[in-house]
Backbone as ProteinMPNN parsed JSONL, in Angstrom:
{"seq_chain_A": "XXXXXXXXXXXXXXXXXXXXXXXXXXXXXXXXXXXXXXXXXXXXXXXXXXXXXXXXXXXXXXXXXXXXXX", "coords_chain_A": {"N_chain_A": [[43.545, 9.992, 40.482], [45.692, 9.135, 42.821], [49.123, 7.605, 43.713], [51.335, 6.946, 45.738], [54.896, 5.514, 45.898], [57.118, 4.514, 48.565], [60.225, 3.634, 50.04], [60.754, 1.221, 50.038], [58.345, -0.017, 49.126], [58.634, 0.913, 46.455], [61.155, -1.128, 46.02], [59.386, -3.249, 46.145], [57.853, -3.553, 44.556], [59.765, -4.021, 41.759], [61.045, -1.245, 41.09], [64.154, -1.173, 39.635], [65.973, 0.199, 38.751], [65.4, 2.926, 39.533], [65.37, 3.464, 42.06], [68.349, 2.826, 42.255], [69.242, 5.492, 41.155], [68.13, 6.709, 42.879], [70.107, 6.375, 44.866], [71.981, 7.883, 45.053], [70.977, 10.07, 47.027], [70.447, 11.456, 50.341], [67.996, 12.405, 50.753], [64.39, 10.524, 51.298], [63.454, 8.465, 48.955], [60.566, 8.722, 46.098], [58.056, 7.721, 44.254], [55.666, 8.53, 42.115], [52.735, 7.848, 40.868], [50.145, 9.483, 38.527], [47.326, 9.037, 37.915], [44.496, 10.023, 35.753], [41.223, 10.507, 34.184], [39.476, 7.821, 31.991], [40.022, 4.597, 31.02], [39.736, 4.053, 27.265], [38.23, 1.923, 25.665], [40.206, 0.766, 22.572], [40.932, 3.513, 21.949], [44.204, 5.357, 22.325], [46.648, 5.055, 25.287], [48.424, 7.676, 27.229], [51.241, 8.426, 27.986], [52.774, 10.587, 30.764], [56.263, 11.634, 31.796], [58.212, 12.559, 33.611], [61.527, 14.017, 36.118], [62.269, 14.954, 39.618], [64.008, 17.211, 40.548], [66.176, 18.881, 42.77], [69.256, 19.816, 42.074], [71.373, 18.781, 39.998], [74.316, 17.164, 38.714], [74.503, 15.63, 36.867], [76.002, 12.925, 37.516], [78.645, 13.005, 36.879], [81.792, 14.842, 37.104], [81.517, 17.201, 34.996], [82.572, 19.465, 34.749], [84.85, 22.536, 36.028], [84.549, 23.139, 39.867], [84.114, 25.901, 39.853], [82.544, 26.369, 37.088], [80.369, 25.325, 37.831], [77.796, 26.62, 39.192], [75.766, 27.194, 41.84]], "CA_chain_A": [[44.048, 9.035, 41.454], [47.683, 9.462, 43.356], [49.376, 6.456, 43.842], [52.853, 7.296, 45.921], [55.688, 4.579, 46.729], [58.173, 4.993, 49.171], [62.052, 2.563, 48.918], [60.075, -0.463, 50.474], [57.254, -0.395, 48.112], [59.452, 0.664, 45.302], [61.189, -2.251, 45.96], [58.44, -4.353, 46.38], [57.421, -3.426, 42.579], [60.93, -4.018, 41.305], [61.566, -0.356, 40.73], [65.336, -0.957, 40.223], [66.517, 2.065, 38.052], [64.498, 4.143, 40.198], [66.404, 3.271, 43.076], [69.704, 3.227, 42.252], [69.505, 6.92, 41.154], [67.895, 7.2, 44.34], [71.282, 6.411, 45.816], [72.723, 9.696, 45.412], [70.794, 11.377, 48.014], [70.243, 11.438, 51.916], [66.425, 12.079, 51.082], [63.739, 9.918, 50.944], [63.156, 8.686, 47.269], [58.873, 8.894, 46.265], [57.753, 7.806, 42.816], [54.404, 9.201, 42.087], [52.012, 7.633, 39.441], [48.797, 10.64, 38.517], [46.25, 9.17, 36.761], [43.652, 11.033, 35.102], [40.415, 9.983, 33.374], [39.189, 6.654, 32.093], [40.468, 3.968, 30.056], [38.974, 3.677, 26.804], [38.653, 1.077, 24.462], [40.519, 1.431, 21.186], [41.758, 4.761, 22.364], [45.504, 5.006, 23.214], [47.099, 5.888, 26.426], [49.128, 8.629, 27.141], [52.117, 8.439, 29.631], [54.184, 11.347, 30.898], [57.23, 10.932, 32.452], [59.221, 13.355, 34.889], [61.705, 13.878, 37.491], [62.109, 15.752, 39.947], [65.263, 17.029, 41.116], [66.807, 20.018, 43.191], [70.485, 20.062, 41.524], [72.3, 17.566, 39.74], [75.186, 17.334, 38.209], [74.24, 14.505, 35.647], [76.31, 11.714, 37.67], [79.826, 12.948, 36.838], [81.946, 16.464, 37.76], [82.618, 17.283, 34.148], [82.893, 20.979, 34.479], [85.124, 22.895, 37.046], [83.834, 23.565, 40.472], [83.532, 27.73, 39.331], [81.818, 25.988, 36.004], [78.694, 24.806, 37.715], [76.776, 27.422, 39.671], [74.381, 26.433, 42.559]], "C_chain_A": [[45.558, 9.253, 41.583], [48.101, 8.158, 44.092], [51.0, 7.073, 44.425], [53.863, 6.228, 46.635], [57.152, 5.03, 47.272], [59.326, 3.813, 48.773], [61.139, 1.907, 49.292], [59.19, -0.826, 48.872], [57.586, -0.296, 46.532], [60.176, -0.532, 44.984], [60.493, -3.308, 45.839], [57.929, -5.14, 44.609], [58.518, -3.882, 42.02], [61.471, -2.615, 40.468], [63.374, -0.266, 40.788], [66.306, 0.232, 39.827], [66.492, 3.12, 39.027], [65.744, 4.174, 41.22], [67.838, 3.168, 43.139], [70.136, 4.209, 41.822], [69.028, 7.265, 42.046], [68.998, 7.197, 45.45], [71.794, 7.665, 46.363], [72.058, 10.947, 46.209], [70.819, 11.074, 49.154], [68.444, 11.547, 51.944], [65.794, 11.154, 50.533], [63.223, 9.538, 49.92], [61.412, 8.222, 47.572], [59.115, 8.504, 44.848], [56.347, 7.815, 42.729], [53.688, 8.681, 40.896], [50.764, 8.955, 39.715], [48.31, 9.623, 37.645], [45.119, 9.716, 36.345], [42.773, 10.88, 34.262], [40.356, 8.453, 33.255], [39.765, 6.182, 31.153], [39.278, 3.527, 28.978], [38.917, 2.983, 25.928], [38.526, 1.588, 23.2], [40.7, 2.408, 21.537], [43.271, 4.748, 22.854], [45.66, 5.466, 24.408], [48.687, 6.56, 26.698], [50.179, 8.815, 28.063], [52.885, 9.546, 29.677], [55.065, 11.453, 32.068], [57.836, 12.179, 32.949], [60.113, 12.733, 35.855], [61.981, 15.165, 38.421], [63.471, 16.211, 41.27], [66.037, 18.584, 41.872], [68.219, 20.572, 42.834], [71.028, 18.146, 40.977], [72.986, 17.664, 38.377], [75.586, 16.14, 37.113], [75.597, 13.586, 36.13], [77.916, 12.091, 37.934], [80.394, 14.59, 36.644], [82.181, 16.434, 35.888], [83.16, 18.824, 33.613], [83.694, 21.315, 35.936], [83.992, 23.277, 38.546], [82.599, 25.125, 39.96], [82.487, 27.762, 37.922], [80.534, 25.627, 36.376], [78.548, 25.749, 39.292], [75.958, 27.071, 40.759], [74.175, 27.611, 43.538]], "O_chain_A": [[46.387, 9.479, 40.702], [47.413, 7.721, 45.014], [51.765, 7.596, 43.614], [53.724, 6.037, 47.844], [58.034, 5.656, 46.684], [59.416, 3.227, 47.694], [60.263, 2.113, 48.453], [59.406, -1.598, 47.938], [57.131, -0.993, 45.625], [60.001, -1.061, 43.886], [61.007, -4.341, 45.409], [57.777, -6.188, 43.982], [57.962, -4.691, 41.277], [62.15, -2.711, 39.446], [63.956, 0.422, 41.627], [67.108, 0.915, 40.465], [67.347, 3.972, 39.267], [66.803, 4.793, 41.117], [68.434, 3.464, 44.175], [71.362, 4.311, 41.864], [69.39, 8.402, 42.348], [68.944, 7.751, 46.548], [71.958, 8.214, 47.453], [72.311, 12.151, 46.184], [71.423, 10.003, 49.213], [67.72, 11.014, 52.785], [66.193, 10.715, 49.454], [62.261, 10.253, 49.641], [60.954, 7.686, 48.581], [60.141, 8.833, 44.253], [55.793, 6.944, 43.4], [54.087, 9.128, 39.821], [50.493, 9.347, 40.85], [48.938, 9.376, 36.615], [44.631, 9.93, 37.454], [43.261, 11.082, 33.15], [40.944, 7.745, 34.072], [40.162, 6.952, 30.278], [38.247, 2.935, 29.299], [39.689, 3.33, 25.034], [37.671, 2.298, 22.672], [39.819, 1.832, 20.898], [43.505, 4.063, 23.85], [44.862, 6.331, 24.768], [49.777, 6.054, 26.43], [49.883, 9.48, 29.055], [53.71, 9.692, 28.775], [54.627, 11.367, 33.216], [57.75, 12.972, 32.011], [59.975, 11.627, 36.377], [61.906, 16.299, 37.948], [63.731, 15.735, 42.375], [66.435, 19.358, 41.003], [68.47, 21.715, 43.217], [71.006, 16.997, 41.418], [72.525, 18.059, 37.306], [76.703, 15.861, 36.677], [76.397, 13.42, 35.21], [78.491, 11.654, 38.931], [79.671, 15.461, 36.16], [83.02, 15.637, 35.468], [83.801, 19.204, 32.633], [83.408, 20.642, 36.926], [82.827, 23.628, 38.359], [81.399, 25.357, 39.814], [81.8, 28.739, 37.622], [79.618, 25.566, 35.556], [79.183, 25.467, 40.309], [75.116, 26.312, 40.28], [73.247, 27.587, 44.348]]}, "name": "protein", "num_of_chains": 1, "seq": "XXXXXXXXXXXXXXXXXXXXXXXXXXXXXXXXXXXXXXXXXXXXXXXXXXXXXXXXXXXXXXXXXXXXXX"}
C-alpha cells in the first residue's frame, strides 16, 4: 500500500518538521508512507525512514563555494 501526501494534506496531519525543511525548495514537497505485509500480533513493527534529496548543503554554507562540488 502507497499512501502519498502533498503540503495540504501534510498539513492536515500536522506534519510540521516535514514542512519546514520543505521550505528550502521551489518543488513540491511529497511524503510517502510504503507499507508492506500484515500486522501481526505480538510481532514487532519495523519502520524505515528516508529522504530524499537532490543536493543539500545540510542547512548552512560551511565549506567554501570551490569546497562543495555539484
Amino acid at each position: 500500500k502507497v499512501t502519498i501526501f502533498n503540503r495540504e494534506q501534510a498539513e492536515k496531519v500536522g506534519l510540521h518538521s516535514f514542512l519546514a525543511v520543505a521550505q528550502g525548495t521551489d518543488e513540491p514537497p511529497r511524503f510517502i508512507i510504503i507499507e508492506s505485509g500484515k500486522k501481526e500480533k505480538g510481532k514487532d513493527t519495523v519502520a524505515l525512514l528516508g529522504k530524499g534529496i537532490t543536493f543539500d548543503t545540510g542547512g548552512i554554507s560551511l565549506k567554501s563555494r570551490e569546497g562543495m562540488p555539484s
